[in-house]
N, C-alpha and C positions, 0 to 999 in steps of 0.2 A: 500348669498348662501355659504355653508358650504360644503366645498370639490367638490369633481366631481361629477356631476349630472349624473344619472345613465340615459340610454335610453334603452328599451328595446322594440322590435318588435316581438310580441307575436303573431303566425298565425298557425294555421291549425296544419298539421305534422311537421310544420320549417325544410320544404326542400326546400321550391321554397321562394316566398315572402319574407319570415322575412330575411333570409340571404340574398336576396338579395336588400334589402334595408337598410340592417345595414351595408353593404361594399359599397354604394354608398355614404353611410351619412358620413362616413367614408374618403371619396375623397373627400369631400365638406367641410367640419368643417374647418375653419381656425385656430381655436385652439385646437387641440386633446387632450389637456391636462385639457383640462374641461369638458370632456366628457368620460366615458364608456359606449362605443354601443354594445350591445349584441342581439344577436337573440337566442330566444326561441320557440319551438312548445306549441300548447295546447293539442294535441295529439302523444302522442311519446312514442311507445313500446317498438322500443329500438332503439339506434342512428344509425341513415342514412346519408349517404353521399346525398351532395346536389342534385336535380332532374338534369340528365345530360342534358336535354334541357336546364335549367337556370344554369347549368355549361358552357355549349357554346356558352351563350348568353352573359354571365360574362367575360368570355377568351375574345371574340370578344370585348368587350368595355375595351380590357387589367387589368380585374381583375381578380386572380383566386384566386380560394377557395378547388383547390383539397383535403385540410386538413378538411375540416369542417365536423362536425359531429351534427346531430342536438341532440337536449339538449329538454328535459321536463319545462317546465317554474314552479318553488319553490315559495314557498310564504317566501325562504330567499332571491330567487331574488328581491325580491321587496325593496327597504329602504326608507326610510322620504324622499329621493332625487331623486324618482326615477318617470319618465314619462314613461308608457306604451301606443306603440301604435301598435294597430289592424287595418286588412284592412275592417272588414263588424261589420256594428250594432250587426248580433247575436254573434258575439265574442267580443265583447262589454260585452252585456248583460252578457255573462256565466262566461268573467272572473269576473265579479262582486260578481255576485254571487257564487262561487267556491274558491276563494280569499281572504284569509280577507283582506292583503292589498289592496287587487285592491279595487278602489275606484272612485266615479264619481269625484273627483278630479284628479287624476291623469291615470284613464284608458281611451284615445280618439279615436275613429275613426281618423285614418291620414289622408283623406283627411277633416273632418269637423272640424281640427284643423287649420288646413290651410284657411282652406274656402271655399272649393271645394263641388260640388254636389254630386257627383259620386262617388262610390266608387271605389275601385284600385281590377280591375277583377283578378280571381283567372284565370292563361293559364291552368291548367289541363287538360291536354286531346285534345292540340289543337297544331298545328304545332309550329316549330321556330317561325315563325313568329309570333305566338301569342305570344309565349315566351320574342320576341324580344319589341315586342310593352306594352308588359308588363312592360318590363324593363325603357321605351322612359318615361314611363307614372308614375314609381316610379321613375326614376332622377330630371321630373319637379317638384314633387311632396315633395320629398325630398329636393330639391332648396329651394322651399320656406320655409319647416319646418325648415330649418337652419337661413335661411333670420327671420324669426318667434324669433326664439332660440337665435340667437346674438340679438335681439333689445330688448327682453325681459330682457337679461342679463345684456346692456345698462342701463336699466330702474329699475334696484335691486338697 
């Protein structure tokens, strides 16, 4: 592997979701220097601050993000180095298609990278507490895709 492997978490408006699993992957990586984690929207008209649900949810687990803004996801984000992961199959599909780099090579569903069944629900529309449980369910989630990411990188 040739320089930092890019990660990027590519979701919806990249107000809830993507941000908040690129700052928990973020607390997890034990080497930060091999990694640029960015969050991206697939829909973004113009930059928003994070959804203050899953800003409260973030403070509460001692992360903040007051600064975040979300971003349009570029086909310059993409490079030779780069893994994109999505929380649902049809954002799978559209970045593919939409994309020229996305590619079934490196665009996954995060949990069927992992090996999980389910996907990682979107809380829109639903209290803290879905917010909350949202979050419980991208930290496990996230664990392993690091767990995943070091043994891989072991094996280069």
């Amino acid at each position: 592997m040739i320089g930092k492997r890019r990660i990027i978490f590519a979701v919806g408006n990249g107000i809830t979701r993507a941000p908040m699993a690129g700052e928990i992957m973020k607390q997890q990586i034990k080497d930060p220097e091999k990694y640029e984690i960015i969050s991206r929207g697939l829909v973004v008209q113009f930059p928003e601050p994070l959804n203050q649900k899953a800003e409260a949810v973030m403070i509460s687990n001692g992360i903040n993000l007051s600064d975040y803004k979300s971003k349009q996801l570029t086909d310059e984000d993409i490079t030779e180095n780069t893994l994109i992961f999505v929380m649902e199959e049809r954002q799978r599909v559209k970045l593919i298609k939409n994309y020229e780099k996305a590619t079934e090579e490196n665009t996954f569903v995060l949990t069927d990278y992992v090996g999980e069944e389910l996907e990682i629900m979107d809380p829109y529309g639903g209290n803290l507490q879905t917010y909350g449980l949202c979050f419980e369910t991208l930290k496990a989630t996230i664990g392993k895709l690091v767990a995943k990411l070091e043994e891989e990188a072991i094996d280069e």
